[in-house]
C-alpha positions in Angstrom: -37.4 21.0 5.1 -35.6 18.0 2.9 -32.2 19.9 1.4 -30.0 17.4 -1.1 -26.6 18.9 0.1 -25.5 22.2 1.0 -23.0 23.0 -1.6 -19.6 24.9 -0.6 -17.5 27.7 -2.9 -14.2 29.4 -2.2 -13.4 32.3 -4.2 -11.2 35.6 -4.3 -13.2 38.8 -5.3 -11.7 40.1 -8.4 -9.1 42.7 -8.6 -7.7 45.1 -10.6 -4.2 44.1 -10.5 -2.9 42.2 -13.0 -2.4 38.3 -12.1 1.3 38.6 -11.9 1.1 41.8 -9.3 -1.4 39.7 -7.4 1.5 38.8 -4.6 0.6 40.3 -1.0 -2.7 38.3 1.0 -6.0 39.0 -0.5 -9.2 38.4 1.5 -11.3 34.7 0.8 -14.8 34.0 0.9 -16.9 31.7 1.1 -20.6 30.8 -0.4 -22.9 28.8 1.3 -26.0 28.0 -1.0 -28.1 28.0 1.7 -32.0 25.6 0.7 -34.7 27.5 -1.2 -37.5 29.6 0.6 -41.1 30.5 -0.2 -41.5 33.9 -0.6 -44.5 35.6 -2.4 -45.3 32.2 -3.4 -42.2 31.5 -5.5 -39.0 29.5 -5.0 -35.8 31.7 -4.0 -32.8 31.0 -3.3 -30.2 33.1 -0.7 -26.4 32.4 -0.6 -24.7 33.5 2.9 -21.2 35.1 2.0 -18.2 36.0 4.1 -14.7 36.7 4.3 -12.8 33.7 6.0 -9.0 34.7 6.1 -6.4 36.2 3.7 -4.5 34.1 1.7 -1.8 34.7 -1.6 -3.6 34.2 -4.3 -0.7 32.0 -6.1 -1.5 29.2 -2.6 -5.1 29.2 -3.2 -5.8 28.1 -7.5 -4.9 27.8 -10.3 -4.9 30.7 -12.9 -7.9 31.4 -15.1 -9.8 35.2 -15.7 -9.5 35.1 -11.6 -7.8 32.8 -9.4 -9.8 29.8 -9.1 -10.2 27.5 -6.0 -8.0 24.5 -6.4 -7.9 21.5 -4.1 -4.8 20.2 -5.4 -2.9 23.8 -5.3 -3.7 24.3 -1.6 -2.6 20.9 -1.0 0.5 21.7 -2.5 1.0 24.9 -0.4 -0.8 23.7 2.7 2.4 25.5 4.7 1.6 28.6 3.0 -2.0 28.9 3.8 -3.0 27.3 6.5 -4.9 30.3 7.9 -7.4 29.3 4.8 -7.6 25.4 5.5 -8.1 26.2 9.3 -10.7 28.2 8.5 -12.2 25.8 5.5 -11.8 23.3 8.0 -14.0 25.1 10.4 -16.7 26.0 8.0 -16.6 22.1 7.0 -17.1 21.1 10.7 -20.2 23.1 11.3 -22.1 22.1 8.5 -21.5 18.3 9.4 -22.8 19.1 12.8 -25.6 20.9 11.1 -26.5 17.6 9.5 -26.1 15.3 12.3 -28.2 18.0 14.6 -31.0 18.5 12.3 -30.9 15.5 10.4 -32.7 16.5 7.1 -35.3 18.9 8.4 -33.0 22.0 8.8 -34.7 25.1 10.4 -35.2 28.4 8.6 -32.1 30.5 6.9 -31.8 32.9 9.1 -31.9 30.2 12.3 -29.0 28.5 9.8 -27.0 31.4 9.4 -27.0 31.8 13.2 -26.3 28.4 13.6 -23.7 28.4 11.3 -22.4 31.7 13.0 -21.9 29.9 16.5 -20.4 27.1 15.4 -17.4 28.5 13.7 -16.8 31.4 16.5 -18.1 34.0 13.4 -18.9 37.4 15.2 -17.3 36.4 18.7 -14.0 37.9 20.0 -11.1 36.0 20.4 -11.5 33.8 23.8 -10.6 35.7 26.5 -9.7 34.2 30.3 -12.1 35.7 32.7 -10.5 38.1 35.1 -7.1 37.6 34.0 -4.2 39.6 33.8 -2.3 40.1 30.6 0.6 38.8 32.1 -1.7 35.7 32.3 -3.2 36.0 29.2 -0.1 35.7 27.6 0.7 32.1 29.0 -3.1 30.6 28.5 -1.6 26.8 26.5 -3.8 28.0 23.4 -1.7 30.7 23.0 1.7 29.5 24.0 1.1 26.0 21.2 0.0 28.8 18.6 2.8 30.6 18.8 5.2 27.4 18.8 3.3 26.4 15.5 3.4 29.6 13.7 7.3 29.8 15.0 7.8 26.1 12.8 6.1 27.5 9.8 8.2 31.1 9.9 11.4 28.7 10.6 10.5 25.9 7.7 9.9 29.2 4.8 13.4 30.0 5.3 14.7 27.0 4.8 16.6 26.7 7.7 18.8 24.1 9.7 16.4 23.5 12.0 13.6 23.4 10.0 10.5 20.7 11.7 9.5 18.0 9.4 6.2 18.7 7.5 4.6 15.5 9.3 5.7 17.5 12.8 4.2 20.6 12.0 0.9 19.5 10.7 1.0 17.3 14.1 1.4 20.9 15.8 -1.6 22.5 13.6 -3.9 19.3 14.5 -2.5 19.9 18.1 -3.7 23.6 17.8 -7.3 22.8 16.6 -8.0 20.2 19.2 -6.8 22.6 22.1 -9.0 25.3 20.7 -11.8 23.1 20.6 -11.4 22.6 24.4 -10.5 26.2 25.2 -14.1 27.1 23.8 -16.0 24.4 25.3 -14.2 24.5 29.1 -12.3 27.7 28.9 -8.3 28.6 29.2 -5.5 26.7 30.4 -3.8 28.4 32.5 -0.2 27.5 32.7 0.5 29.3 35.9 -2.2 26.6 37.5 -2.0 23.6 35.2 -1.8 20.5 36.8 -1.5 16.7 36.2 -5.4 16.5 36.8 -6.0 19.7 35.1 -3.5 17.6 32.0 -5.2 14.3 32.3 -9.0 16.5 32.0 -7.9 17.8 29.6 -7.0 15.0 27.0 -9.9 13.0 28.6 -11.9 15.9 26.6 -10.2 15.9 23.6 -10.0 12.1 22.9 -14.2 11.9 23.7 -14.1 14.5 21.1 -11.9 12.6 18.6 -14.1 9.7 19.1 -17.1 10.8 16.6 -14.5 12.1 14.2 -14.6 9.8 11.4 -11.3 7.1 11.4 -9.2 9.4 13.7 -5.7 7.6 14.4 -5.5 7.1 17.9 -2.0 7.0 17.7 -2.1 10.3 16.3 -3.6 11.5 19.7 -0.5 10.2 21.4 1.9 11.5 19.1 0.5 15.1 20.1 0.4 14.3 23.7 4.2 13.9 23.9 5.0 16.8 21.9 3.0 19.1 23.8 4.6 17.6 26.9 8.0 17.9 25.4 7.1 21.3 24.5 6.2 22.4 28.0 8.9 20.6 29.9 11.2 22.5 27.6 9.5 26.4 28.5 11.9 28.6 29.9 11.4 28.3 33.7 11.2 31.6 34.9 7.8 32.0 36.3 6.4 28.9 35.3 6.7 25.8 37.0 8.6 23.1 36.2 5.8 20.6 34.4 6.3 16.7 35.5 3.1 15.6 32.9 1.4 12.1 32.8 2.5 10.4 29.8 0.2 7.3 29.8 -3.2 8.7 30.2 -4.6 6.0 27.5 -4.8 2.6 27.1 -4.4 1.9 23.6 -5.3 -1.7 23.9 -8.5 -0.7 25.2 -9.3 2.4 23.6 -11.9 2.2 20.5 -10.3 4.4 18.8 -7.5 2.1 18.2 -9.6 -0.6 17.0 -11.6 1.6 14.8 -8.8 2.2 12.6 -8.4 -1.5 12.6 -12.2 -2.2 11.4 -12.8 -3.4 7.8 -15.9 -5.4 6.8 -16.0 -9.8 6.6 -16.7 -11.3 3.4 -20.1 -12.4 5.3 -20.9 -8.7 6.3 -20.6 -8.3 2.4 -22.5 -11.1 1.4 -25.4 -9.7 4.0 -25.5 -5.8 2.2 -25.5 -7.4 -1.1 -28.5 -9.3 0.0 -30.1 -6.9 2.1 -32.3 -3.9 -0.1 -33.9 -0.8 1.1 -37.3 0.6 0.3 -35.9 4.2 1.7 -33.6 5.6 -1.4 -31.3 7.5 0.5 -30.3 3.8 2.5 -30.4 2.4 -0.7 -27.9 4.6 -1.9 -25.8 3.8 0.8 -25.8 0.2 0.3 -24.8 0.5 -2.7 -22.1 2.7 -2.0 -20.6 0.7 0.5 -20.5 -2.7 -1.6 -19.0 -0.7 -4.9 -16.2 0.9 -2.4 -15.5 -2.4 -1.1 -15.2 -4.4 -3.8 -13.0 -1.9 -5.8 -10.9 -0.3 -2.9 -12.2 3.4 -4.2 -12.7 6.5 -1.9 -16.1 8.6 -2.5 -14.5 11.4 -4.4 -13.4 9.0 -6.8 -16.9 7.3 -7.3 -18.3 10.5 -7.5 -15.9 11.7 -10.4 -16.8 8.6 -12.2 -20.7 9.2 -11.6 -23.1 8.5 -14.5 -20.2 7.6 -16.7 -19.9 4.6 -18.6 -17.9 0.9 -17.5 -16.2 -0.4 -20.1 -16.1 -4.1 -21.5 -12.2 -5.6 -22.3 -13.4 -8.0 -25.0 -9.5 -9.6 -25.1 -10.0 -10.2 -21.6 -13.4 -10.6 -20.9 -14.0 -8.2 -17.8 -15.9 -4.7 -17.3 -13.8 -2.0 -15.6 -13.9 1.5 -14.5 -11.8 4.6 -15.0 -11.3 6.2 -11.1 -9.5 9.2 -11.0 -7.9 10.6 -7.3 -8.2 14.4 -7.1 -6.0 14.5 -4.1 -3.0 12.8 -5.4 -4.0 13.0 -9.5 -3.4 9.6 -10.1 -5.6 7.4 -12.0 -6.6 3.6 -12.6 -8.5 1.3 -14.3 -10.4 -1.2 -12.2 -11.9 -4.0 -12.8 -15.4 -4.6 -11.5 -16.5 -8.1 -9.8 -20.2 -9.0 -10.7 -21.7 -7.5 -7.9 -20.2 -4.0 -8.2 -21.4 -4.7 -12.7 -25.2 -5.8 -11.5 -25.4 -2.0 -9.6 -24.8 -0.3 -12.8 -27.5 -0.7 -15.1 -27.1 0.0 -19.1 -23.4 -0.5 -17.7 -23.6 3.1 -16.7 -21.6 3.7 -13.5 -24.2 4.8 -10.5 -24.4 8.8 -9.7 -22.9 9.6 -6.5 -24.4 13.2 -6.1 -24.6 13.4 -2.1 -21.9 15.3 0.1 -19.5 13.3 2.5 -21.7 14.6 5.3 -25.2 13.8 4.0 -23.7 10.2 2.5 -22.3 9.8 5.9 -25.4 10.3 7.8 -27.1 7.2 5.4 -23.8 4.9 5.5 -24.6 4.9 10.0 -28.4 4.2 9.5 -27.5 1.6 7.1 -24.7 -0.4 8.9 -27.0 0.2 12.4 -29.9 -1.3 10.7 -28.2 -4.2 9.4 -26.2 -5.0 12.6 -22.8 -4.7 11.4 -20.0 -2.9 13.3 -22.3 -1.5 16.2 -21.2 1.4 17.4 -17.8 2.5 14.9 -18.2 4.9 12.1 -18.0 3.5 8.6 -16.2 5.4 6.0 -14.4 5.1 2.9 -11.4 4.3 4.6 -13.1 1.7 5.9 -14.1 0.1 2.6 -10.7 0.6 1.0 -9.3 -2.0 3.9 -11.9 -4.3 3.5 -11.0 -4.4 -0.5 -7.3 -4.6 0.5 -8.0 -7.1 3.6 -10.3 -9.2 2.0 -7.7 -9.8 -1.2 -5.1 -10.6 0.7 -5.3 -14.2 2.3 -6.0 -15.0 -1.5 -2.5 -14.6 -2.0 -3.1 -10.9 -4.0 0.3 -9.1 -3.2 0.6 -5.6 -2.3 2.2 -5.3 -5.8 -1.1 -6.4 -7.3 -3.1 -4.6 -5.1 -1.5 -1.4 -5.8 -2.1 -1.4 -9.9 -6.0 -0.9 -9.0 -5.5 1.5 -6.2 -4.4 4.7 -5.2 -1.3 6.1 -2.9 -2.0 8.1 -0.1 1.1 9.9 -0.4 3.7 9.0 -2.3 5.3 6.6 0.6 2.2 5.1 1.1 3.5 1.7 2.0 0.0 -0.2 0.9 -0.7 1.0 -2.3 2.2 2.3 -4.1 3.1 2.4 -7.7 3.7 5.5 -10.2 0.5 5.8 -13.2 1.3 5.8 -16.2 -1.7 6.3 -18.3 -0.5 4.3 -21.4 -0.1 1.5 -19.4 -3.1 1.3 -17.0 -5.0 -1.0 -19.4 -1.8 -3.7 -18.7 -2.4 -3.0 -15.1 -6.3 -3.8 -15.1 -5.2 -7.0 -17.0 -2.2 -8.0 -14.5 -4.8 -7.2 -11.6 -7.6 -9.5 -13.7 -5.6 -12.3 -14.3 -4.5 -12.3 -10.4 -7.8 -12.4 -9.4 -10.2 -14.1 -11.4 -9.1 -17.9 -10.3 -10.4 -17.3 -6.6 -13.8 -18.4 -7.8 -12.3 -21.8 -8.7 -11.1 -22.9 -5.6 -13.8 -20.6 -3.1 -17.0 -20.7 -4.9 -18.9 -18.7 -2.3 -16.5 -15.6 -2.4 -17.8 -12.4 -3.8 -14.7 -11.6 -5.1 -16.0 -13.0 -9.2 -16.3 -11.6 -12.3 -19.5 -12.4 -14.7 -19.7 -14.2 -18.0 
């Protein structure tokens, strides 16, 4: 069975409170539209629905008839409700295993639903450690970094002294997940028993894990590893041992993970998807994709956004560009578009991303495979955003420059920074124009050149 994308929703039941009394955790669920099914020999369709968590409604949308789903609001409030974005995150996870499992011939819904069931832990009781005590159970690791995290989150709410950074206690949610994920697959820790081999397993584990998780930060991995050993070492004794833990399990200089985040594509590897074409549609699509994100530095969500809109022509000037807007951090541009990025937009009308991350992902791996380029690493948007930034640079385009076409991370982001001003993003297109457009002269062979 071929299935476009299976399409997500988040959404509070309605309730007979009035918005403003609407203060105390109400349940979330989810709808997964689930691909059609013959029955009686017509076309049906069958959502699968359930409840996820409980969240306030005020850290989960924005305020219409209902409260509405709102990426940006439970961005905002991510310490608030993180039982929701664990839980999201799950849901989010399953569905991308789904896709690289079945590829696009998905089994029936109810297989699916039982599918999808597994994979999130839906049905199952919280994991127990096999003929364990309670004392014991109360000192599996899953449990004692749970309760450190949800200990930082009470502590940051009240504003207190010692309040963790933000960055620290997302570390410690990431932390949570990952030990989770090993707690299911290989069973409890028990920090009665744990050992260094038991320690260095363990982390072994997780970082082959990490490793088909998009651009993971390797560094990332570390930075948990020494928390978690800090936070151990610093256990009241009592019955536990005294832990003495490895602390240099990984070689960084070795480890792929490291170089993946360092991986951006060559002005050659360009030149070879522009020339390259696909009979399939779906690598088509992904060839495409991946030269328009690289030659304008933009993530998917933002090419999607802009999808079947039209580029528009600055006659002054003499260059087409394109109005990208970031969901995440709201922020918006206007860039201009080289020739190859103008040539993939016929009737200058921008190409319609329509696929999910997960299904464009799947086409992005068969397309960079088939070609030959970066065997073996992941290619994602992240990817192509170095590769614009990257590429621009040894042509003497400043971070300055590159930041009036791009957009922040996070407002420290120390690569693309700059505050948007919509009144002003046409001078900002212009600035980034006028930077670029004499690289031509002097390297006729770049791909980095505007049309006539």
């Amino acid at each position: 069975m071929r299935i476009k994308q299976l399409k997500v929703e988040y959404y509070l039941p309605p309730s007979k409170l009035e918005l403003k009394y609407r203060s105390t955790p109400e349940s979330v669920y989810v709808k997964i539209h689930l691909p059609p099914y013959i029955e009686d020999g017509k076309k049906k369709y069958r959502p699968y629905r359930f409840s996820i968590c409980k969240v306030i409604p005020q850290y989960f949308g924005k305020v219409e008839e209902n409260y509405k789903y709102d990426i940006i609001t439970v961005h905002n409030n991510r310490l608030n409700n993180s039982p929701f974005r664990d839980a999201s995150g799950k849901i989010n996870d399953a569905l991308d295993e789904i896709s690289k499992q079945y590829g696009y011939n998905l089994p029936n819904n109810d297989i699916l639903i039982n599918e999808i069931n597994r994979l999130i832990g839906r049905g199952q009781q919280e994991v127990e450690v096999p003929n364990a005590t309670e004392e014991v159970k109360s000192i599996c690791l899953i449990t004692a970094v749970n309760e450190r995290y949800h200990k930082m989150v009470t502590i940051s709410k009240q504003n207190r002294l010692d309040s963790c950074s933000e960055h620290t206690i997302h570390s410690y949610r990431s932390m949570v997940l990952n030990i989770q994920k090993y707690h299911d697959d290989n069973g409890a820790v028990n920090l009665l028993k744990l050992t260094n081999d038991q320690w260095d397993a363990m982390w072994e584990v997780i970082l082959t894990y990490k490793k088909g998780v998009g651009n993971y930060k390797f560094t990332t991995l570390r930075l948990q590893q020494k928390q978690l050993r800090a936070m151990l070492k610093k256990r009241p004794n009592g019955d536990l041992p005294l832990l003495n833990l490895n602390d240099d399990l990984f070689n960084m200089d070795k480890d792929p993970i490291n170089e993946h985040t360092q991986i951006f594509f060559t002005e050659n590897e360009l030149k070879v998807l522009i020339k390259a074409s696909f009979d399939h549609p779906d690598m088509e699509y992904a060839r495409k994709y991946l030269i328009i994100a690289s030659l304008t530095g933009q993530r998917y969500q933002s090419m999607k956004n802009m999808s079947n809109c039209k580029i528009v022509w600055n006659a002054q000037y003499g260059f087409f560009y394109a109005h990208f807007e970031h969901i995440k951090t709201g922020t918006h541009c206007y860039c201009p578009l080289f020739d190859d990025v103008v040539k993939l937009c016929p009737d200058n009308v921008f190409l319609n991303f329509d696929k999910t991350n997960q299904n464009s992902q799947y086409w992005i791996d068969k397309v960079v495979v088939e070609l030959g380029l970066k065997k073996g690493i992941n290619i994602s948007s992240h990817t192509c955003k170095k590769t614009f930034v990257s590429l621009l640079k040894p042509y003497r385009i400043t971070n300055e420059t590159l930041s009036l076409v791009t957009h922040p991370d996070v407002e420290y982001s120390e690569s693309c920074v700059g505050d948007y001003d919509k009144s002003d993003l046409i001078y900002k297109s212009e600035t980034f124009y006028e930077a670029t457009k004499g690289i031509v002269d002097k390297y006729p062979d770049t791909v980095f050149r505007y049309g006539k």
